[in-house]
Backbone and ligand atoms as CSV (ligand in chain L), in Angstrom:
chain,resi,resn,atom,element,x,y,z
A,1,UNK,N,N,68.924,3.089,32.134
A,1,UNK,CA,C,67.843,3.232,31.166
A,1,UNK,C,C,67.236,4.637,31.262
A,2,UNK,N,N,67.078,4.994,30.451
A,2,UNK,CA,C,66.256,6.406,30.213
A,2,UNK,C,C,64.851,6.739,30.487
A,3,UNK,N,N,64.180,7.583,31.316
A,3,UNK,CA,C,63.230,7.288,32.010
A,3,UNK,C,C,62.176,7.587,31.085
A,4,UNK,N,N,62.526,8.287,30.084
A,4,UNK,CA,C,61.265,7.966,28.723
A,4,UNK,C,C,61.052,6.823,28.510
A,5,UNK,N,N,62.390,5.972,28.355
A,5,UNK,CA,C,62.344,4.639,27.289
A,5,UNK,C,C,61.347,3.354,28.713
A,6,UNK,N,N,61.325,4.225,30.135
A,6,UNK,CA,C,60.885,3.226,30.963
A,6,UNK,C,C,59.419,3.084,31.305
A,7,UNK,N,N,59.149,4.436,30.866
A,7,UNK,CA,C,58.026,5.305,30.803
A,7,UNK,C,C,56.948,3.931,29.601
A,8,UNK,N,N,57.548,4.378,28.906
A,8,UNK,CA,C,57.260,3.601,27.728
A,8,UNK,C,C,56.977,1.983,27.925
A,9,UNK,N,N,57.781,1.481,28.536
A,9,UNK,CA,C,57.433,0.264,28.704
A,9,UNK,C,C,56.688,-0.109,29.612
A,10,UNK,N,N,56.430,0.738,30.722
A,10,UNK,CA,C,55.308,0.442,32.036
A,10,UNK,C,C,53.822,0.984,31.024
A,11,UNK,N,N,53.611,1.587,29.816
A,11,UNK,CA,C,52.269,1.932,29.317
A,11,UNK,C,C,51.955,0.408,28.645
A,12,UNK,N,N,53.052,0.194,28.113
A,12,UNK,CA,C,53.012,-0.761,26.969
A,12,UNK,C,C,52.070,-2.547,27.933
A,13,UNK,N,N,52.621,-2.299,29.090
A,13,UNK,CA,C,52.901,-3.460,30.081
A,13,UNK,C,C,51.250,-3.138,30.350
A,14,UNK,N,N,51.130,-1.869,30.697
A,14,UNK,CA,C,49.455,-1.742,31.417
A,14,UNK,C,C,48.461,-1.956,29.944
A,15,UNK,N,N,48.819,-1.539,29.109
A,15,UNK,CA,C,48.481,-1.600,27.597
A,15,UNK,C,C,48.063,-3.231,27.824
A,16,UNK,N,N,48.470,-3.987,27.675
A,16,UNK,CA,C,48.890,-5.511,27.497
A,16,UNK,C,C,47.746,-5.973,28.677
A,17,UNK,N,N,48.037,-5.680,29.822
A,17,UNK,CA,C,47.144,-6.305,30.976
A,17,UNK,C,C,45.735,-5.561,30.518
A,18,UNK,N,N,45.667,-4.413,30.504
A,18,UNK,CA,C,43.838,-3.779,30.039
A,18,UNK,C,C,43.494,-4.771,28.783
A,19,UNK,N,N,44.438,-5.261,28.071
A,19,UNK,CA,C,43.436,-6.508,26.738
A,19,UNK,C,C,43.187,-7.532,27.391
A,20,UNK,N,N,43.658,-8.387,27.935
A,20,UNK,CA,C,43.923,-9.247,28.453
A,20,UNK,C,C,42.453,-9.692,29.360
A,21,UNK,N,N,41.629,-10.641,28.013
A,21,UNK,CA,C,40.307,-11.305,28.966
A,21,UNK,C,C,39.078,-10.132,29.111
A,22,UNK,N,N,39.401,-8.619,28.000
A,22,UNK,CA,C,38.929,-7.304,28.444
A,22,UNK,C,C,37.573,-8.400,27.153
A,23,UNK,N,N,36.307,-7.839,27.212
A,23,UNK,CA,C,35.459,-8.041,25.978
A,23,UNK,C,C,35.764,-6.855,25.131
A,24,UNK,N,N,36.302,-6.831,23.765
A,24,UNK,CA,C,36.336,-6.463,22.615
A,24,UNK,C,C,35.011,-5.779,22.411
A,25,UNK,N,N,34.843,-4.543,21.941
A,25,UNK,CA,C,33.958,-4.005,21.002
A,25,UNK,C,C,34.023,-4.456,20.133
A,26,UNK,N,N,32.806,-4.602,19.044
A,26,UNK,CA,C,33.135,-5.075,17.263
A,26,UNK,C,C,33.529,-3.812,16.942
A,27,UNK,N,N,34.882,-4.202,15.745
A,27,UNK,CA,C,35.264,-3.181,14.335
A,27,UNK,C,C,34.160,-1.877,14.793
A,28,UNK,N,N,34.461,-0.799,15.126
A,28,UNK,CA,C,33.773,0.513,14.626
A,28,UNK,C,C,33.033,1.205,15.753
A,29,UNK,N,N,32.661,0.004,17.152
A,29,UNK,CA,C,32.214,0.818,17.929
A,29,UNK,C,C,33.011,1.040,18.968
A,30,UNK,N,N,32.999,2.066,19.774
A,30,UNK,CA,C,33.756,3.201,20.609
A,30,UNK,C,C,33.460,2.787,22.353
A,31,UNK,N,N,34.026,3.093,22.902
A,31,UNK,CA,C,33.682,3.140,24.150
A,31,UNK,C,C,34.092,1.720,24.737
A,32,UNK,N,N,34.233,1.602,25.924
A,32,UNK,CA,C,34.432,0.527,27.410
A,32,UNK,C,C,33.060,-0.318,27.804
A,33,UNK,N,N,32.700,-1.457,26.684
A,33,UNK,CA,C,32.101,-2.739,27.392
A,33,UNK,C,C,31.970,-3.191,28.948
A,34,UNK,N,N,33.178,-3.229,29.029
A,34,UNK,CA,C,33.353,-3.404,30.223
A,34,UNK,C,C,32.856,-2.340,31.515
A,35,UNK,N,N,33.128,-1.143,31.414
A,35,UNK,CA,C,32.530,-0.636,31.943
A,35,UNK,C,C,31.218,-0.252,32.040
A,36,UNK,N,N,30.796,0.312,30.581
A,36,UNK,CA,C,28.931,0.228,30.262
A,36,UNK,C,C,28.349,-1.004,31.361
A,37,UNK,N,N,28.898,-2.395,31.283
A,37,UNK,CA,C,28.506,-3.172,32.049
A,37,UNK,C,C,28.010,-2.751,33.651
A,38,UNK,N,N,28.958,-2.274,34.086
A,38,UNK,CA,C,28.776,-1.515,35.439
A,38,UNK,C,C,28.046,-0.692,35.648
A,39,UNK,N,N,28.221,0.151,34.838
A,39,UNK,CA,C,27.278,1.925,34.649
A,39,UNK,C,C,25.638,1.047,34.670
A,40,UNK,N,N,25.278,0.292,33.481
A,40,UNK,CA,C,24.164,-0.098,33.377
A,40,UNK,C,C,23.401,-0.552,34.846
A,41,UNK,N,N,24.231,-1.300,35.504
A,41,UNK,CA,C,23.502,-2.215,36.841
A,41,UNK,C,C,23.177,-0.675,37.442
A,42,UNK,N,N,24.481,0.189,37.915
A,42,UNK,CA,C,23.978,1.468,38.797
A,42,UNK,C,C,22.963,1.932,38.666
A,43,UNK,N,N,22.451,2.375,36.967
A,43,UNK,CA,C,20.960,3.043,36.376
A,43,UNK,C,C,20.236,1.849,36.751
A,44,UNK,N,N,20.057,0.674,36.954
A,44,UNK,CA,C,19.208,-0.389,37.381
A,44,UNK,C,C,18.571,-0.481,35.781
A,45,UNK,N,N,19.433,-0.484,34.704
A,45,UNK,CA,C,18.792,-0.526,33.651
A,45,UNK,C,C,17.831,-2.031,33.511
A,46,UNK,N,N,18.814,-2.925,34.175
A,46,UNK,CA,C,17.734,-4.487,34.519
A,46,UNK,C,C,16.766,-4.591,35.265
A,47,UNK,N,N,16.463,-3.484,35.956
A,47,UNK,CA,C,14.837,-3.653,36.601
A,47,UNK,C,C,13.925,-3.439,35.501
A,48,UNK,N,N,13.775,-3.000,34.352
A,48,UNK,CA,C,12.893,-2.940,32.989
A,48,UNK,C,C,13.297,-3.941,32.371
A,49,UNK,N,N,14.763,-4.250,31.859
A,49,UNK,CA,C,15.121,-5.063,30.802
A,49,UNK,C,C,15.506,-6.235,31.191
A,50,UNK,N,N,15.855,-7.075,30.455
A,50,UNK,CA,C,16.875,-8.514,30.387
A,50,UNK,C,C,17.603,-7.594,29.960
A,51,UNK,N,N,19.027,-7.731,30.661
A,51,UNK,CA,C,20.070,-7.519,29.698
A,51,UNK,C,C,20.929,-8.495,29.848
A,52,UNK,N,N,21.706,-9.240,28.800
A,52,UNK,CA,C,22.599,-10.347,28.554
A,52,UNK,C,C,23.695,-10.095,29.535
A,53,UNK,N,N,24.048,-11.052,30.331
A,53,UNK,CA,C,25.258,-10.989,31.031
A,53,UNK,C,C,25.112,-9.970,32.496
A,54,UNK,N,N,23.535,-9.833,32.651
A,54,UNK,CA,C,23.552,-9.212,33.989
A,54,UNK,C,C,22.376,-9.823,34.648
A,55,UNK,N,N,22.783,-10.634,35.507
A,55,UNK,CA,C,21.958,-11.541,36.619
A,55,UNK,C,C,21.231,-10.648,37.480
A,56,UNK,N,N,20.034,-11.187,37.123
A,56,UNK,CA,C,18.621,-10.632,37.776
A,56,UNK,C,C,17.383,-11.122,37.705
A,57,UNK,N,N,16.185,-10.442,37.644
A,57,UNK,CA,C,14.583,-11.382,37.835
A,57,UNK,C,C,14.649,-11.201,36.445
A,58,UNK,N,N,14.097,-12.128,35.797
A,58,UNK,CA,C,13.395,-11.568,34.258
A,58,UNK,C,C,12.469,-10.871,34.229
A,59,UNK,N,N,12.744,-9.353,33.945
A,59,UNK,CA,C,11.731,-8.268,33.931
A,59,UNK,C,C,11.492,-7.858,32.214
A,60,UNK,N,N,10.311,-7.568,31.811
A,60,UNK,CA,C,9.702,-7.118,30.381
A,60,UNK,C,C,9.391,-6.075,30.487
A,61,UNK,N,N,9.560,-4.974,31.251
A,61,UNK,CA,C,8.891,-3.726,30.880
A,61,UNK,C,C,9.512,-2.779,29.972
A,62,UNK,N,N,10.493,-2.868,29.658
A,62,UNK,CA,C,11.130,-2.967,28.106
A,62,UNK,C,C,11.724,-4.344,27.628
A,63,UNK,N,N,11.657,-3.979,26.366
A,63,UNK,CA,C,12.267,-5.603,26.294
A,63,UNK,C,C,13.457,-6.295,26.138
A,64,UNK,N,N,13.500,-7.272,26.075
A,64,UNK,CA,C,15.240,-7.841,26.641
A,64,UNK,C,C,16.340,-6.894,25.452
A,65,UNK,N,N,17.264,-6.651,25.813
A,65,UNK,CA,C,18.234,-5.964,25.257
A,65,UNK,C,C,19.618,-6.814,24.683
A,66,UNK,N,N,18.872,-7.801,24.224
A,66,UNK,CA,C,20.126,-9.069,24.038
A,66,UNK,C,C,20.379,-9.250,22.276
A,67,UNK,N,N,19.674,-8.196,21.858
A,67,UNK,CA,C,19.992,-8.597,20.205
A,67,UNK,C,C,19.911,-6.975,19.829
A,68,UNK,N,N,20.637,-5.772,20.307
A,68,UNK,CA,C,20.814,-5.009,19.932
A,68,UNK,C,C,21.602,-5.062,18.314
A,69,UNK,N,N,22.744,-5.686,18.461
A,69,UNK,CA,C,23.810,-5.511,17.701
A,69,UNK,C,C,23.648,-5.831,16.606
A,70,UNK,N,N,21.944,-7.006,16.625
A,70,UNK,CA,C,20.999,-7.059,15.131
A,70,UNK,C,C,20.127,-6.111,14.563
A,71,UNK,N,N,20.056,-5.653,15.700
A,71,UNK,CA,C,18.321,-4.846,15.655
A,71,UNK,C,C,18.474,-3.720,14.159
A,72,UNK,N,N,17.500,-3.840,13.357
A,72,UNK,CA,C,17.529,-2.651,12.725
A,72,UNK,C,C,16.971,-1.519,12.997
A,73,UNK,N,N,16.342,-1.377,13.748
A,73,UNK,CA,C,15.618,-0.039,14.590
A,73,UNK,C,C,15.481,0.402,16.493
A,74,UNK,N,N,16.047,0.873,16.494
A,74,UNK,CA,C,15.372,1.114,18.238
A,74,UNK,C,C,14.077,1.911,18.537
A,75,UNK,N,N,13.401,1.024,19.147
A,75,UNK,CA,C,12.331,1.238,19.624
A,75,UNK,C,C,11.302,1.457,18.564
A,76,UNK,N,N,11.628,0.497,17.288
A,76,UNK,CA,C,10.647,0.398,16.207
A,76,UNK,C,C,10.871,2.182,15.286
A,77,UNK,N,N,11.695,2.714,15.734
A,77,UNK,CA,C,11.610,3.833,15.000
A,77,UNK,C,C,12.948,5.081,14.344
A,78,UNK,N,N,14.194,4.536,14.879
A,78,UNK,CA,C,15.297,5.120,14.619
A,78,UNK,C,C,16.165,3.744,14.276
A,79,UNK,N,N,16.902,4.229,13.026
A,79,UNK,CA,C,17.568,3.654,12.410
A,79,UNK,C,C,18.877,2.859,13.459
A,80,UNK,N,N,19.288,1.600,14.040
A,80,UNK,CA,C,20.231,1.364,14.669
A,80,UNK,C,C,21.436,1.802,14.681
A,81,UNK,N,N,21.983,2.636,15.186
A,81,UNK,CA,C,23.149,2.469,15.106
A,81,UNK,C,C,23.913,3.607,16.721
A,82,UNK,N,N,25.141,3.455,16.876
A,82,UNK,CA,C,25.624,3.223,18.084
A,82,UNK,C,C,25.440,5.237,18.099
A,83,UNK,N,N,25.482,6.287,17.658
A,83,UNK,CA,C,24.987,7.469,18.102
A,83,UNK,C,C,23.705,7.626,18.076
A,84,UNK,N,N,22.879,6.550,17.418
A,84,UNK,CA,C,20.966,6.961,17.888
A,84,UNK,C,C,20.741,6.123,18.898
A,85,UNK,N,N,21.489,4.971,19.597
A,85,UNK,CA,C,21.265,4.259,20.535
A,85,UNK,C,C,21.802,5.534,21.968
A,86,UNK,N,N,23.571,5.827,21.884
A,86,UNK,CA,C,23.630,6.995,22.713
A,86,UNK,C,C,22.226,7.544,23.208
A,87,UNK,N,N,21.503,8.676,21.928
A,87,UNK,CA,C,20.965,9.622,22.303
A,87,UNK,C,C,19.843,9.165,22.940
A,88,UNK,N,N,19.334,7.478,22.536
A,88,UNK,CA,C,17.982,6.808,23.084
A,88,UNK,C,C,18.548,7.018,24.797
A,89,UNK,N,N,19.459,6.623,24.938
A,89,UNK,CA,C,19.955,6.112,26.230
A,89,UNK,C,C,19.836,7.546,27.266
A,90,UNK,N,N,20.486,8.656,26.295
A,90,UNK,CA,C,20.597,10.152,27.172
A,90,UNK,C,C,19.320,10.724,27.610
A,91,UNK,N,N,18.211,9.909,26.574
A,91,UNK,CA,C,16.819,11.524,25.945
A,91,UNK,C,C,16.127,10.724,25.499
A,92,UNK,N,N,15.856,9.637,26.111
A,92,UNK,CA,C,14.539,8.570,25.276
A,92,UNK,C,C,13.126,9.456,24.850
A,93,UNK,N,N,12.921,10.403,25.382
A,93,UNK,CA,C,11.643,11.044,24.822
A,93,UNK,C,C,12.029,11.959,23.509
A,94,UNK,N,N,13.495,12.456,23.350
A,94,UNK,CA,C,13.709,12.937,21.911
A,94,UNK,C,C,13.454,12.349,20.806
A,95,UNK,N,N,14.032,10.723,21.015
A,95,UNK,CA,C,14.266,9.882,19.889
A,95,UNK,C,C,12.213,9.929,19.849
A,96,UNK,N,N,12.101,9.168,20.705
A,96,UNK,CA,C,10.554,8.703,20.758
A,96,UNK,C,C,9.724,9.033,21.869
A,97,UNK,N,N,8.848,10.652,20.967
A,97,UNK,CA,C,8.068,11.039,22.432
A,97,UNK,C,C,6.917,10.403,22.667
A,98,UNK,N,N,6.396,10.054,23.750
A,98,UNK,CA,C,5.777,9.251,24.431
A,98,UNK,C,C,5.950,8.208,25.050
A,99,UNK,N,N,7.531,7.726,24.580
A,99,UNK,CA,C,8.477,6.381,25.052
A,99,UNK,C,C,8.017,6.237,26.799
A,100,UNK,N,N,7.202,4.996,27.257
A,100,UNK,CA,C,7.954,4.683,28.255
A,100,UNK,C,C,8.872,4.866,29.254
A,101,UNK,N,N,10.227,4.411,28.402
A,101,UNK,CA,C,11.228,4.421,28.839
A,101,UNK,C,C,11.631,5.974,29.409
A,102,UNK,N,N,11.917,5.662,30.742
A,102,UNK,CA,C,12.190,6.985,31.161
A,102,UNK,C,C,14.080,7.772,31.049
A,103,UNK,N,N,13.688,8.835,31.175
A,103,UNK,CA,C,15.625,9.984,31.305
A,103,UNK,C,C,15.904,9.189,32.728
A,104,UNK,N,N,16.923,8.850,32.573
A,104,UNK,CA,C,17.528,8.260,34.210
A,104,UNK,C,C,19.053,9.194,33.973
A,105,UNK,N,N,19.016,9.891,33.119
A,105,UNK,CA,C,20.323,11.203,33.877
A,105,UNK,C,C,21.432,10.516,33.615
A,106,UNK,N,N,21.353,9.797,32.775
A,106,UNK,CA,C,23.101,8.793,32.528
A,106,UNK,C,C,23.688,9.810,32.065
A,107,UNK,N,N,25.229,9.903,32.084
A,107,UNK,CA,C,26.255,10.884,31.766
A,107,UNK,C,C,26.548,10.029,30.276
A,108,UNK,N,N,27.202,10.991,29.449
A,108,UNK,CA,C,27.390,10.490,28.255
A,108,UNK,C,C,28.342,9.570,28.346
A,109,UNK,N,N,29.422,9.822,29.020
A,109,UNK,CA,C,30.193,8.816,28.760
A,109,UNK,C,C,29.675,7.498,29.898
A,110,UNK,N,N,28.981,7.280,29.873
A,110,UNK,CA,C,28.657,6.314,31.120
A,110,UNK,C,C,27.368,5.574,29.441
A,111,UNK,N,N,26.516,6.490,29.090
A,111,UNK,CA,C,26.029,6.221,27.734
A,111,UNK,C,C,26.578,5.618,26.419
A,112,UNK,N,N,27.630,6.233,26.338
A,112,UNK,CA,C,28.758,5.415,25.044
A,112,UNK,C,C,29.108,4.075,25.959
A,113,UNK,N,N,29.635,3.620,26.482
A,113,UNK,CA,C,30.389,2.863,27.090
A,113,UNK,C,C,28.734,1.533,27.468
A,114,UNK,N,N,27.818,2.006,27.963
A,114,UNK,CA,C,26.181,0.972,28.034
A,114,UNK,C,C,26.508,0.863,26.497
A,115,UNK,N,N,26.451,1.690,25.584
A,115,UNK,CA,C,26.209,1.442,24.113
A,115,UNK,C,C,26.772,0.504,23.838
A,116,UNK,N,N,28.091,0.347,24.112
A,116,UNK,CA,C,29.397,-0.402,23.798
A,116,UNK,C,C,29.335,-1.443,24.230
A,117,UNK,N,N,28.931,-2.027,25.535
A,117,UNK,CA,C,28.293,-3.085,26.041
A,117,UNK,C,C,27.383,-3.758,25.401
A,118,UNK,N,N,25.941,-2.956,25.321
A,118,UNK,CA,C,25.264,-3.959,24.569
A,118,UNK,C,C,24.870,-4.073,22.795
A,119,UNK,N,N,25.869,-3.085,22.370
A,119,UNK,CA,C,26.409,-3.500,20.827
A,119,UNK,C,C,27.496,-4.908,20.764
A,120,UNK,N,N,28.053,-5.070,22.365
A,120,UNK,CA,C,28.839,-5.772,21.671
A,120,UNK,C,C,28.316,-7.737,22.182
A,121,UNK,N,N,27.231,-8.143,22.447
A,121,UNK,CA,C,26.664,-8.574,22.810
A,121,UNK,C,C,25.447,-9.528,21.653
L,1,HEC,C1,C,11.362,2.108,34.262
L,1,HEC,C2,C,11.694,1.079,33.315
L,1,HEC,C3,C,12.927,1.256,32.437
L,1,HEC,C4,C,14.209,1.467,32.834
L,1,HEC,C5,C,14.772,1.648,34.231
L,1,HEC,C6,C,15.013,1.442,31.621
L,1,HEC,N1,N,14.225,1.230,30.527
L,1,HEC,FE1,FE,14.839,1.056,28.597
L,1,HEC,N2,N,12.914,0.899,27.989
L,1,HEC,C7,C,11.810,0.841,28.822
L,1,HEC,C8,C,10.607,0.711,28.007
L,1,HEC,C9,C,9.192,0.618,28.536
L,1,HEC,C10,C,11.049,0.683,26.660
L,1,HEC,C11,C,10.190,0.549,25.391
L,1,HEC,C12,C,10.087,1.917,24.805
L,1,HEC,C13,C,9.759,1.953,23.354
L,1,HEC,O1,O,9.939,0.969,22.640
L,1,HEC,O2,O,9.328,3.045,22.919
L,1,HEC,C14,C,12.493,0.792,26.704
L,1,HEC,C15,C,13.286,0.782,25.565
L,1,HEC,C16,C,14.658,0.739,25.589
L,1,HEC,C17,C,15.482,0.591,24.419
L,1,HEC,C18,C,14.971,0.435,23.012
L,1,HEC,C19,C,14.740,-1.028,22.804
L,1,HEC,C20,C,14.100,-1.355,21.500
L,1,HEC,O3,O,13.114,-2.068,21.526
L,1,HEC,O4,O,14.560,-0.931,20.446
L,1,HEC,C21,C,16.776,0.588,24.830
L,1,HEC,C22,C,18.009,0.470,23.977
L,1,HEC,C23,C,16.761,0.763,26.264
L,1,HEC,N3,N,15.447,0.841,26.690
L,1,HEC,C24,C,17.878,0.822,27.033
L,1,HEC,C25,C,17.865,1.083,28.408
L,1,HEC,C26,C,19.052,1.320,29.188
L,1,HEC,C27,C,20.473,1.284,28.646
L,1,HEC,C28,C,18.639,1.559,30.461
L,1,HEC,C29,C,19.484,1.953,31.645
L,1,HEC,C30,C,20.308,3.155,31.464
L,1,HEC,C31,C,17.188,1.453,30.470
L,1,HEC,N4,N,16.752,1.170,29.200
L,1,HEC,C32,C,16.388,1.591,31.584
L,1,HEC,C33,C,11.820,0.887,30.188
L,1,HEC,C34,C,12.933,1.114,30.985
Protein backbone atom coordinates (compact mmCIF):
# COMPACT_ATOMS: atom_id res chain seq x y z
CA UNK A 1 0.00 0.00 0.00
CA UNK A 2 1.18 3.42 -0.66
CA UNK A 3 2.04 5.40 2.26
CA UNK A 4 -0.15 8.39 1.08
CA UNK A 5 -3.11 6.11 0.49
CA UNK A 6 -2.23 4.90 4.41
CA UNK A 7 -1.71 8.23 5.49
CA UNK A 8 -5.10 8.84 4.46
CA UNK A 9 -6.81 6.29 6.11
CA UNK A 10 -5.21 6.65 9.71
CA UNK A 11 -6.79 10.68 9.35
CA UNK A 12 -9.97 9.36 8.15
CA UNK A 13 -9.96 6.62 11.23
CA UNK A 14 -8.92 9.59 13.83
CA UNK A 15 -11.54 11.76 11.82
CA UNK A 16 -14.26 9.09 12.77
CA UNK A 17 -13.15 8.53 16.54
CA UNK A 18 -12.94 12.73 17.24
CA UNK A 19 -17.10 12.53 16.15
CA UNK A 20 -17.82 9.87 17.90
CA UNK A 21 -20.05 10.91 21.29
CA UNK A 22 -17.94 14.54 20.52
CA UNK A 23 -21.07 17.40 21.35
CA UNK A 24 -21.82 19.00 17.97
CA UNK A 25 -21.80 22.77 17.61
CA UNK A 26 -25.18 24.05 15.96
CA UNK A 27 -25.04 24.82 11.95
CA UNK A 28 -22.67 28.03 11.91
CA UNK A 29 -20.83 28.09 15.07
CA UNK A 30 -16.97 27.51 15.11
CA UNK A 31 -14.80 26.23 17.59
CA UNK A 32 -14.37 22.89 20.18
CA UNK A 33 -17.41 22.49 22.77
CA UNK A 34 -15.71 20.17 24.09
CA UNK A 35 -12.90 21.83 24.89
CA UNK A 36 -14.43 25.48 25.82
CA UNK A 37 -15.85 23.01 28.43
CA UNK A 38 -12.44 22.61 30.02
CA UNK A 39 -10.94 26.07 29.33
CA UNK A 40 -14.13 27.44 31.16
CA UNK A 41 -13.64 25.32 34.65
CA UNK A 42 -9.63 26.55 34.46
CA UNK A 43 -10.95 30.51 34.27
CA UNK A 44 -13.29 29.23 37.23
CA UNK A 45 -15.88 30.80 35.00
CA UNK A 46 -18.47 28.77 37.59
CA UNK A 47 -17.43 30.53 40.63
CA UNK A 48 -19.79 33.65 39.21
CA UNK A 49 -22.02 31.59 36.96
CA UNK A 50 -24.22 28.38 36.66
CA UNK A 51 -22.98 27.04 33.78
CA UNK A 52 -24.96 23.95 32.27
CA UNK A 53 -23.05 20.80 32.43
CA UNK A 54 -20.42 22.00 34.98
CA UNK A 55 -20.90 20.69 38.58
CA UNK A 56 -20.52 23.15 41.25
CA UNK A 57 -22.23 25.47 44.18
CA UNK A 58 -24.99 27.49 42.58
CA UNK A 59 -23.35 30.81 42.36
CA UNK A 60 -25.38 34.23 40.89
CA UNK A 61 -22.89 36.71 40.64
CA UNK A 62 -23.44 36.65 37.04
CA UNK A 63 -26.12 34.89 35.93
CA UNK A 64 -26.60 31.31 34.96
CA UNK A 65 -25.24 30.90 31.44
CA UNK A 66 -27.65 28.12 30.39
CA UNK A 67 -29.78 29.91 27.72
CA UNK A 68 -27.15 31.66 25.81
CA UNK A 69 -28.02 30.09 22.50
CA UNK A 70 -31.60 32.02 23.09
CA UNK A 71 -30.50 35.06 24.47
CA UNK A 72 -31.02 38.05 22.27
CA UNK A 73 -28.56 40.31 23.93
CA UNK A 74 -25.50 39.85 26.20
CA UNK A 75 -25.45 41.53 29.09
CA UNK A 76 -28.72 43.43 28.14
CA UNK A 77 -26.74 45.33 25.56
CA UNK A 78 -24.96 43.71 22.47
CA UNK A 79 -26.72 42.04 19.96
CA UNK A 80 -26.12 37.94 20.51
CA UNK A 81 -24.17 36.44 18.54
CA UNK A 82 -21.01 34.10 18.70
CA UNK A 83 -18.16 37.16 17.73
CA UNK A 84 -19.87 39.72 20.38
CA UNK A 85 -20.03 36.87 22.88
CA UNK A 86 -15.99 36.12 21.92
CA UNK A 87 -15.17 39.75 22.51
CA UNK A 88 -17.58 39.79 25.92
CA UNK A 89 -15.49 36.83 27.00
CA UNK A 90 -11.82 38.54 25.90
CA UNK A 91 -12.76 42.46 27.08
CA UNK A 92 -15.98 42.46 29.09
CA UNK A 93 -15.37 46.17 29.86
CA UNK A 94 -15.25 46.98 25.90
CA UNK A 95 -18.54 45.44 25.16
CA UNK A 96 -19.94 46.97 28.57
CA UNK A 97 -17.97 49.53 30.57
CA UNK A 98 -18.67 49.28 34.02
CA UNK A 99 -19.50 45.40 33.62
CA UNK A 100 -18.84 43.53 36.70
CA UNK A 101 -17.68 40.88 35.04
CA UNK A 102 -14.09 40.95 35.15
CA UNK A 103 -10.82 40.37 32.02
CA UNK A 104 -9.64 36.92 33.32
CA UNK A 105 -6.91 36.92 30.30
CA UNK A 106 -8.65 34.00 28.36
CA UNK A 107 -6.69 33.38 25.09
CA UNK A 108 -8.85 33.64 22.08
CA UNK A 109 -8.88 30.47 21.14
CA UNK A 110 -9.63 29.12 24.58
CA UNK A 111 -12.63 32.13 24.02
CA UNK A 112 -14.09 30.73 20.67
CA UNK A 113 -14.12 27.26 21.84
CA UNK A 114 -16.14 28.66 25.85
CA UNK A 115 -18.28 30.38 23.01
CA UNK A 116 -18.83 27.14 21.32
CA UNK A 117 -19.66 25.42 24.45
CA UNK A 118 -22.13 27.52 25.71
CA UNK A 119 -23.82 28.38 22.27
CA UNK A 120 -24.18 24.98 22.00
CA UNK A 121 -26.11 24.33 25.12
C1 LIG B 1 -15.85 37.37 39.41
C2 LIG B 1 -17.08 36.85 38.89
C3 LIG B 1 -17.14 36.42 37.43
C4 LIG B 1 -16.35 35.52 36.79
C5 LIG B 1 -15.17 34.73 37.31
C6 LIG B 1 -16.90 35.39 35.45
N1 LIG B 1 -17.98 36.21 35.29
FE1 LIG B 1 -19.14 36.38 33.63
N2 LIG B 1 -20.22 37.84 34.52
C7 LIG B 1 -20.06 38.27 35.83
C8 LIG B 1 -21.03 39.32 36.11
C9 LIG B 1 -21.19 40.05 37.42
C10 LIG B 1 -21.77 39.49 34.91
C11 LIG B 1 -22.93 40.47 34.65
C12 LIG B 1 -22.36 41.61 33.87
C13 LIG B 1 -23.35 42.39 33.08
O1 LIG B 1 -24.45 41.92 32.80
O2 LIG B 1 -22.98 43.52 32.71
C14 LIG B 1 -21.23 38.54 33.96
C15 LIG B 1 -21.72 38.40 32.67
C16 LIG B 1 -21.33 37.42 31.80
C17 LIG B 1 -21.92 37.18 30.51
C18 LIG B 1 -23.08 37.96 29.94
C19 LIG B 1 -24.32 37.29 30.43
C20 LIG B 1 -25.58 38.01 30.07
O3 LIG B 1 -26.37 38.24 30.96
O4 LIG B 1 -25.80 38.34 28.91
C21 LIG B 1 -21.28 36.13 29.95
C22 LIG B 1 -21.53 35.51 28.60
C23 LIG B 1 -20.25 35.72 30.88
N3 LIG B 1 -20.32 36.53 32.00
C24 LIG B 1 -19.38 34.70 30.65
C25 LIG B 1 -18.33 34.37 31.51
C26 LIG B 1 -17.31 33.40 31.19
C27 LIG B 1 -17.25 32.59 29.90
C28 LIG B 1 -16.46 33.37 32.25
C29 LIG B 1 -15.17 32.59 32.37
C30 LIG B 1 -14.18 32.83 31.31
C31 LIG B 1 -16.96 34.31 33.24
N4 LIG B 1 -18.10 34.90 32.75
C32 LIG B 1 -16.40 34.54 34.47
C33 LIG B 1 -19.16 37.79 36.74
C34 LIG B 1 -18.16 36.86 36.48
Amino acid sequence: MKRSCLAMMLSAAALLLAGCGADRPPPGVQGDPQRGKIALTQYACHSCHVVPGVAGSQVYVGRPLDDLSKRRYIAGKVPNNQASLVRFILDPQALDPGTAMPTLGVSERDALDISAYLLSK
